[in-house]
Every structure is written in structure tokens, then in C-alpha cells.
HTML snippet that shows the backbone in 3Dmol.js (N, CA, C, O; Angstrom):
<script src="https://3Dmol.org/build/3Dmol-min.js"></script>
<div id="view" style="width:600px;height:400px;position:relative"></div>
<script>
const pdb = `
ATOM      1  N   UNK A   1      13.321  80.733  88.093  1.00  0.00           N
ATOM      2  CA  UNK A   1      13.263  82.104  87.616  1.00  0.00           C
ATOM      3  C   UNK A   1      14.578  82.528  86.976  1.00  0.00           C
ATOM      4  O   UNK A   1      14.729  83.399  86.120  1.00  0.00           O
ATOM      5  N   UNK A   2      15.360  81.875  87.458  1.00  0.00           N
ATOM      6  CA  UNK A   2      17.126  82.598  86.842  1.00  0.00           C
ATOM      7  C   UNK A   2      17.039  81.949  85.697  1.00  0.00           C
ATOM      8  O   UNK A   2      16.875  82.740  84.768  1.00  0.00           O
ATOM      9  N   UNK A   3      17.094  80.473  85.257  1.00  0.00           N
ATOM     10  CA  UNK A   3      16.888  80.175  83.825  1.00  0.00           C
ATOM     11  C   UNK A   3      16.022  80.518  83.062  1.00  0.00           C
ATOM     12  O   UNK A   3      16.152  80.319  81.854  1.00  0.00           O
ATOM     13  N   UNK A   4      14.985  81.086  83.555  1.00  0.00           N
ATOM     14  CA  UNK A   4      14.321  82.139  82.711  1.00  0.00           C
ATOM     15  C   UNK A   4      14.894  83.446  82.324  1.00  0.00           C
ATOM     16  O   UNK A   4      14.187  83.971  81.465  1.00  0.00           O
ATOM     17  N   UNK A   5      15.818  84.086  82.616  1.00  0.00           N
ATOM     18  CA  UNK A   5      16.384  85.194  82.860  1.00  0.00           C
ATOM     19  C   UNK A   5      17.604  84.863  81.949  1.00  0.00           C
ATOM     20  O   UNK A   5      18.252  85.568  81.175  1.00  0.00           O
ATOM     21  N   UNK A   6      17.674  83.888  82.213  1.00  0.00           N
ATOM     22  CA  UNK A   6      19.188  83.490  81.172  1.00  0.00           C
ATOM     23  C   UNK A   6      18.913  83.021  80.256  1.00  0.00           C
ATOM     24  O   UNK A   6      19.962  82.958  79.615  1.00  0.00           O
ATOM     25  N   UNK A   7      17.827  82.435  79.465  1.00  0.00           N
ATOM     26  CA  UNK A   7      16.738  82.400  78.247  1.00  0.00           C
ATOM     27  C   UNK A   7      16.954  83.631  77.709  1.00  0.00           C
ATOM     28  O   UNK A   7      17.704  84.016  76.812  1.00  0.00           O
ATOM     29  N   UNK A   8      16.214  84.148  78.369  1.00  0.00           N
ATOM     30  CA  UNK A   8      15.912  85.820  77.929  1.00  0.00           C
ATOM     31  C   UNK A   8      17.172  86.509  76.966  1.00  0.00           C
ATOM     32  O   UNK A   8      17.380  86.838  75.799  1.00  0.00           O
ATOM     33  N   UNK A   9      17.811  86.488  78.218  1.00  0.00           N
ATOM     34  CA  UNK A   9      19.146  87.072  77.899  1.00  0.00           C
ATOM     35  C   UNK A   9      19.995  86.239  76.679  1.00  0.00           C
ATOM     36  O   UNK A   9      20.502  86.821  75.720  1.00  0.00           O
ATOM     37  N   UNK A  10      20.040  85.156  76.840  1.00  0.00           N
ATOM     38  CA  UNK A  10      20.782  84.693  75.574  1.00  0.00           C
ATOM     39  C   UNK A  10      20.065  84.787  73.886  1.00  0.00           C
ATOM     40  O   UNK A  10      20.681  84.795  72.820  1.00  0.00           O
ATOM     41  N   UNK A  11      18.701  84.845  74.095  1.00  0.00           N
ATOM     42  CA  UNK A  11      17.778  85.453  72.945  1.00  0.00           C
ATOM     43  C   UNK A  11      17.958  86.548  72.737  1.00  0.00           C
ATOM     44  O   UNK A  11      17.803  86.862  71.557  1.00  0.00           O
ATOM     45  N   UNK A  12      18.301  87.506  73.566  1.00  0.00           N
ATOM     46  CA  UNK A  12      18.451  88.688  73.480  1.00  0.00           C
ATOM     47  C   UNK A  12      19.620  89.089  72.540  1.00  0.00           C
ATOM     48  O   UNK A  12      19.828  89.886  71.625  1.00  0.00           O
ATOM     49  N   UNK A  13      20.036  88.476  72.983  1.00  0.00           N
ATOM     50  CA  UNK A  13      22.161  88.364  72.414  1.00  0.00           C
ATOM     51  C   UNK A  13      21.597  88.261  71.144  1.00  0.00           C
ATOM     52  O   UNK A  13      21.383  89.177  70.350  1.00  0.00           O
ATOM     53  N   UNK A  14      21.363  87.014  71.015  1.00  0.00           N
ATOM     54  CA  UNK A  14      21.373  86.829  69.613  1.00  0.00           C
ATOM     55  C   UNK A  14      20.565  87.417  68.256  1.00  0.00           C
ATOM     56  O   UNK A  14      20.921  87.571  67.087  1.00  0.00           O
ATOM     57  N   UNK A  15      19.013  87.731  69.143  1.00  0.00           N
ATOM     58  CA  UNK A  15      18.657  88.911  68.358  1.00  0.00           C
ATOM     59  C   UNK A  15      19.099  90.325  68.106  1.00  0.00           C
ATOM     60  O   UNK A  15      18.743  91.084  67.205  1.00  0.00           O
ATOM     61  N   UNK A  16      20.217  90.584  69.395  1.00  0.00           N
ATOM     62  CA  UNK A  16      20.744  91.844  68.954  1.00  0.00           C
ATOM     63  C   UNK A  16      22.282  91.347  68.105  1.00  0.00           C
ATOM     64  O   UNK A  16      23.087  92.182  67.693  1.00  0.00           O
ATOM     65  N   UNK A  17      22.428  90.205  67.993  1.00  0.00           N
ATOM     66  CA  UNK A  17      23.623  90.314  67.071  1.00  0.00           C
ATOM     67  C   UNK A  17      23.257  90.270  65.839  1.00  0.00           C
ATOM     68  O   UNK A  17      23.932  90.741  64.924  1.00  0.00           O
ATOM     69  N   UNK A  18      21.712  89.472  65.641  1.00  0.00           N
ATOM     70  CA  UNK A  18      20.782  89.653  63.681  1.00  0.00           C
ATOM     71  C   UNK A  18      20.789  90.965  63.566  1.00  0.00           C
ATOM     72  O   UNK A  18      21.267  91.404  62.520  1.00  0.00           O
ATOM     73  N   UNK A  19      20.303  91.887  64.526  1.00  0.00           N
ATOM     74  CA  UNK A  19      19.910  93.244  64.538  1.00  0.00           C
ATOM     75  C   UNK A  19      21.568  93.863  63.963  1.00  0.00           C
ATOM     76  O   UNK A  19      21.941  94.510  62.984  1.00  0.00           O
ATOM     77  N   UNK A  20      21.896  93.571  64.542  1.00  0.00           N
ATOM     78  CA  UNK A  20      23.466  94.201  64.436  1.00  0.00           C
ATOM     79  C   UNK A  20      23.880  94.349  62.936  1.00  0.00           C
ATOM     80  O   UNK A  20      23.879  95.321  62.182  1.00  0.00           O
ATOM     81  N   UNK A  21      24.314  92.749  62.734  1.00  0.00           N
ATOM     82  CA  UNK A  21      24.433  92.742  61.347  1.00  0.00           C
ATOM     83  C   UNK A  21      23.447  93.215  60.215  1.00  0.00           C
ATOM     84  O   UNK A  21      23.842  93.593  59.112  1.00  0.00           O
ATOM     85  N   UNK A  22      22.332  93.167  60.536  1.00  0.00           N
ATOM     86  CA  UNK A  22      20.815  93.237  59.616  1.00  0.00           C
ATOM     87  C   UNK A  22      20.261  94.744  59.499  1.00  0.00           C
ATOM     88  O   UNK A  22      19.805  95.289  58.494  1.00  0.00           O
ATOM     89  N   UNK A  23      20.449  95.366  61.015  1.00  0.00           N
ATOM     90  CA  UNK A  23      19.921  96.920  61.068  1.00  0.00           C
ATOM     91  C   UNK A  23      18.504  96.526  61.037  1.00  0.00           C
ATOM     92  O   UNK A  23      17.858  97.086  60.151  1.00  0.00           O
ATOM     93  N   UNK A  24      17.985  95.860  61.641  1.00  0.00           N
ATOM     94  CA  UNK A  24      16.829  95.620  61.807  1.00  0.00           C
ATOM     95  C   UNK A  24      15.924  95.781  64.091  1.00  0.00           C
ATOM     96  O   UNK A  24      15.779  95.033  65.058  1.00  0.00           O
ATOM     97  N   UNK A  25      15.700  96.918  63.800  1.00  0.00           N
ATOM     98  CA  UNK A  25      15.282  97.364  65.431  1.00  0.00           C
ATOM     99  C   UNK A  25      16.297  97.455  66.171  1.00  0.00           C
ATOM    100  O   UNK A  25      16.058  97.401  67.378  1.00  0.00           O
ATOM    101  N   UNK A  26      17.087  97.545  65.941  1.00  0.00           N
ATOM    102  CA  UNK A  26      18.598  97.601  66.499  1.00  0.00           C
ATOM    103  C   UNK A  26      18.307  98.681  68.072  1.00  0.00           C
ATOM    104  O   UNK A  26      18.750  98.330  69.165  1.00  0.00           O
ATOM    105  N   UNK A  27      17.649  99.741  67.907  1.00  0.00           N
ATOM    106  CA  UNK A  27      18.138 100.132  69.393  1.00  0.00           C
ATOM    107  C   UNK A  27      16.987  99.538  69.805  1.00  0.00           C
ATOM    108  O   UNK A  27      17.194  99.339  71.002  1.00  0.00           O
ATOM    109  N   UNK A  28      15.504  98.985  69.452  1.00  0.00           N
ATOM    110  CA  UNK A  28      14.755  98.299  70.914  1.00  0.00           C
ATOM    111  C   UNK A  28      15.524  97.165  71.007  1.00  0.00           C
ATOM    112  O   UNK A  28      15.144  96.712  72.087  1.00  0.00           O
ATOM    113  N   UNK A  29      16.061  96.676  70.735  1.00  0.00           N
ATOM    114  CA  UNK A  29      16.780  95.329  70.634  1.00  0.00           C
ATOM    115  C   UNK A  29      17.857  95.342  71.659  1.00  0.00           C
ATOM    116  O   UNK A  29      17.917  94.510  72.565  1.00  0.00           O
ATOM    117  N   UNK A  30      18.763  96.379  71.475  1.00  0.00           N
ATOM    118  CA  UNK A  30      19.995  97.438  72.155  1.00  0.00           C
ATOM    119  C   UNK A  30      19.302  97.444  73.929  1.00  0.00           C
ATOM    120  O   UNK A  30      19.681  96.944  74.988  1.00  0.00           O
ATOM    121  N   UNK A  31      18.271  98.190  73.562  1.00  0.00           N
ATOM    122  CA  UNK A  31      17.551  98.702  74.906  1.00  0.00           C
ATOM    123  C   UNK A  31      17.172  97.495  75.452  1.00  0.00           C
ATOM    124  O   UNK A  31      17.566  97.444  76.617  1.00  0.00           O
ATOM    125  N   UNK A  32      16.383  96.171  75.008  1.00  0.00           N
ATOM    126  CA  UNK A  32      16.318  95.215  75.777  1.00  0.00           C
ATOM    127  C   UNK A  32      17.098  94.502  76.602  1.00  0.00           C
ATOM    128  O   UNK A  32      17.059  94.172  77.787  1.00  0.00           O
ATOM    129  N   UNK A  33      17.915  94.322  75.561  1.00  0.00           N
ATOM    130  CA  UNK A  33      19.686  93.818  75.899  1.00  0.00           C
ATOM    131  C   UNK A  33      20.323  94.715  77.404  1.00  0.00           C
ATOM    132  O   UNK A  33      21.252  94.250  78.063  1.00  0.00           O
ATOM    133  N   UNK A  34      19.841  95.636  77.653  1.00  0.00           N
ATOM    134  CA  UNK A  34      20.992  96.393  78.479  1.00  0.00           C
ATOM    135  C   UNK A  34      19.675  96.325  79.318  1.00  0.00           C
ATOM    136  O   UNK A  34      20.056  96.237  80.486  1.00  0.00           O
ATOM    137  N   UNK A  35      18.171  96.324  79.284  1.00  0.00           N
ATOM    138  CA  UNK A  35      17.138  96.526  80.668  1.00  0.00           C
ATOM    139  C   UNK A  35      17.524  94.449  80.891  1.00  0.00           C
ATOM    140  O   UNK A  35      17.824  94.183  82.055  1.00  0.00           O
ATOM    141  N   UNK A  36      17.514  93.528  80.174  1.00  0.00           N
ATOM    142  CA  UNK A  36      18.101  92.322  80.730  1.00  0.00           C
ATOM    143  C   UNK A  36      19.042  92.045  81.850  1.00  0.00           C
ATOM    144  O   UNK A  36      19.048  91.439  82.922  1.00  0.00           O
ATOM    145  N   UNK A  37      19.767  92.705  81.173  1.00  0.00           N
ATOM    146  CA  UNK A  37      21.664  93.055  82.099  1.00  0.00           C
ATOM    147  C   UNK A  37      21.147  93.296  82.800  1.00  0.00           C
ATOM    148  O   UNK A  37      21.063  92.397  83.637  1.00  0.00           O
ATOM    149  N   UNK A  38      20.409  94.519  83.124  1.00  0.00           N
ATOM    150  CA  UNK A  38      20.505  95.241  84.248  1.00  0.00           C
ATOM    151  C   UNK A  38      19.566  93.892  85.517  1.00  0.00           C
ATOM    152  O   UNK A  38      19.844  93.817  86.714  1.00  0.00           O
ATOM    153  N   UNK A  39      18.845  93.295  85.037  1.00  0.00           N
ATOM    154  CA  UNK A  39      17.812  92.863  85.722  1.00  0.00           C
ATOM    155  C   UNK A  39      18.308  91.645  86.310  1.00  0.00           C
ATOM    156  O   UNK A  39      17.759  91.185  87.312  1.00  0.00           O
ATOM    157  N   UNK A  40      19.865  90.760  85.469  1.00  0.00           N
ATOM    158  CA  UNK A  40      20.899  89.845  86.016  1.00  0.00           C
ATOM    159  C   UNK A  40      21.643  90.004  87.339  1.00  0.00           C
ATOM    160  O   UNK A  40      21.968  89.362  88.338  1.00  0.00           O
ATOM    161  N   UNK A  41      21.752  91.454  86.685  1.00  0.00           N
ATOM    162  CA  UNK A  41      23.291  91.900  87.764  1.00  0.00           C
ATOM    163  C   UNK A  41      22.417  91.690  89.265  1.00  0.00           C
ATOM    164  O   UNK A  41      22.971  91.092  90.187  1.00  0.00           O
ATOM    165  N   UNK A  42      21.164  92.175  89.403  1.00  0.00           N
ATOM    166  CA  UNK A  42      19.809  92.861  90.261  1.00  0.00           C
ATOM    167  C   UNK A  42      20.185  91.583  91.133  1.00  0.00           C
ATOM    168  O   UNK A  42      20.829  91.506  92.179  1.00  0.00           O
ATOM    169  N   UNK A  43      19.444  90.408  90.195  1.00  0.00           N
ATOM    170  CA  UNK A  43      19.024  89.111  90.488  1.00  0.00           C
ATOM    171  C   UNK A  43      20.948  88.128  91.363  1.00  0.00           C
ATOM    172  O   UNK A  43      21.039  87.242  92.213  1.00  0.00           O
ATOM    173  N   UNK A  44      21.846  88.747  90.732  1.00  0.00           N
ATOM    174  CA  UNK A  44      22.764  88.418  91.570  1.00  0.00           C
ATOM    175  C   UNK A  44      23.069  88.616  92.907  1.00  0.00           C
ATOM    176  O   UNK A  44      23.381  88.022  93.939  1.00  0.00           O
ATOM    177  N   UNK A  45      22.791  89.972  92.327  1.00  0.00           N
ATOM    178  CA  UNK A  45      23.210  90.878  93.961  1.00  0.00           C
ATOM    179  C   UNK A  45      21.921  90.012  95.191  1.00  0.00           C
ATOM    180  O   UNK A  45      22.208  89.439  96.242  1.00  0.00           O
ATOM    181  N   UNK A  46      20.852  90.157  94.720  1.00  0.00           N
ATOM    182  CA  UNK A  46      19.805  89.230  95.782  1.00  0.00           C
ATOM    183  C   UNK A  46      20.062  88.300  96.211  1.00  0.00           C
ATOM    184  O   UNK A  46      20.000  88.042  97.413  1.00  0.00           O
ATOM    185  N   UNK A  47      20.491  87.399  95.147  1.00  0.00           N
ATOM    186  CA  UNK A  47      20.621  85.912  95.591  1.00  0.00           C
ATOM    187  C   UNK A  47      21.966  85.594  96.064  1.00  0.00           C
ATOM    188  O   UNK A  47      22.185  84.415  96.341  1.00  0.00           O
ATOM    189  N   UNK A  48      23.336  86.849  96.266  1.00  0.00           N
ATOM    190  CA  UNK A  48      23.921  86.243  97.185  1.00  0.00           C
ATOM    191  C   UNK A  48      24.077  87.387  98.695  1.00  0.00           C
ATOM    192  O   UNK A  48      25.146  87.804  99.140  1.00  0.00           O
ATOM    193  N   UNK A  49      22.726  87.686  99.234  1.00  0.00           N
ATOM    194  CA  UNK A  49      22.418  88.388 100.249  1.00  0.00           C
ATOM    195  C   UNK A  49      21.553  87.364 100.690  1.00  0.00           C
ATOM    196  O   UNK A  49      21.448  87.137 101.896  1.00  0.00           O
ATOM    197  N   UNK A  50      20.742  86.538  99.608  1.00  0.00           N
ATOM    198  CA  UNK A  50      19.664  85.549 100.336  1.00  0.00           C
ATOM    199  C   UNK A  50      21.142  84.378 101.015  1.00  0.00           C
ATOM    200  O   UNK A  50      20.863  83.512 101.844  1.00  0.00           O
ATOM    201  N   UNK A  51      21.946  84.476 100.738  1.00  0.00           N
ATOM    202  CA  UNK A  51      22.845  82.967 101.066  1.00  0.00           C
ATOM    203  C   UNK A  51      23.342  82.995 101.935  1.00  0.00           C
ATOM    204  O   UNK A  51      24.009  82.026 102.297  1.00  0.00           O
TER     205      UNK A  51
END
`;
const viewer = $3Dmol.createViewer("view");
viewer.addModel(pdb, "pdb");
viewer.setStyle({}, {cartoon: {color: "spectrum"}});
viewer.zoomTo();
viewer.render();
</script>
């Protein structure tokens, strides 16, 4: 599940850096990018309470 999450997230990056330069969906792109983050940091905090 975490390398799925870190998939995500690195697609994310990079579509928000086309977006960036391009101006193309830039804030759903923006907004994905930061509901990702948020869902990393989540997935950290769990997995070092599971340890």
C-alpha cells in the first residue's frame, strides 16, 4: 500500500510541475498534490505506532 502511495505522489509531482509550467488544471492538480501529502504524513504517523 505505501508504494502505492508513493506512485501516486510522485505522479502527482510531476503532473503538478507540467501543470505549473503549462497552466493546465493547475489548482485540481495543486489540490491533489497537498490531499496526497496529507494522506503520507497520515500513513507515517500509523506505521510508526504499529512498530
Amino acid at each position: 500500500m505505501a508504494s502505492l502511495i508513493w506512485t501516486v505522489v510522485v505522479v502527482l509531482f510531476v503532473l503538478w510541475l507540467v501543470g505549473f509550467s503549462l497552466h493546465i488544471a493547475g489548482a485540481l492538480i495543486n489540490l491533489l498534490l497537498v490531499l496526497a501529502l496529507i494522506g503520507i504524513i497520515y500513513n507515517v504517523l500509523v506505521g510508526r505506532r504499529a512498530v
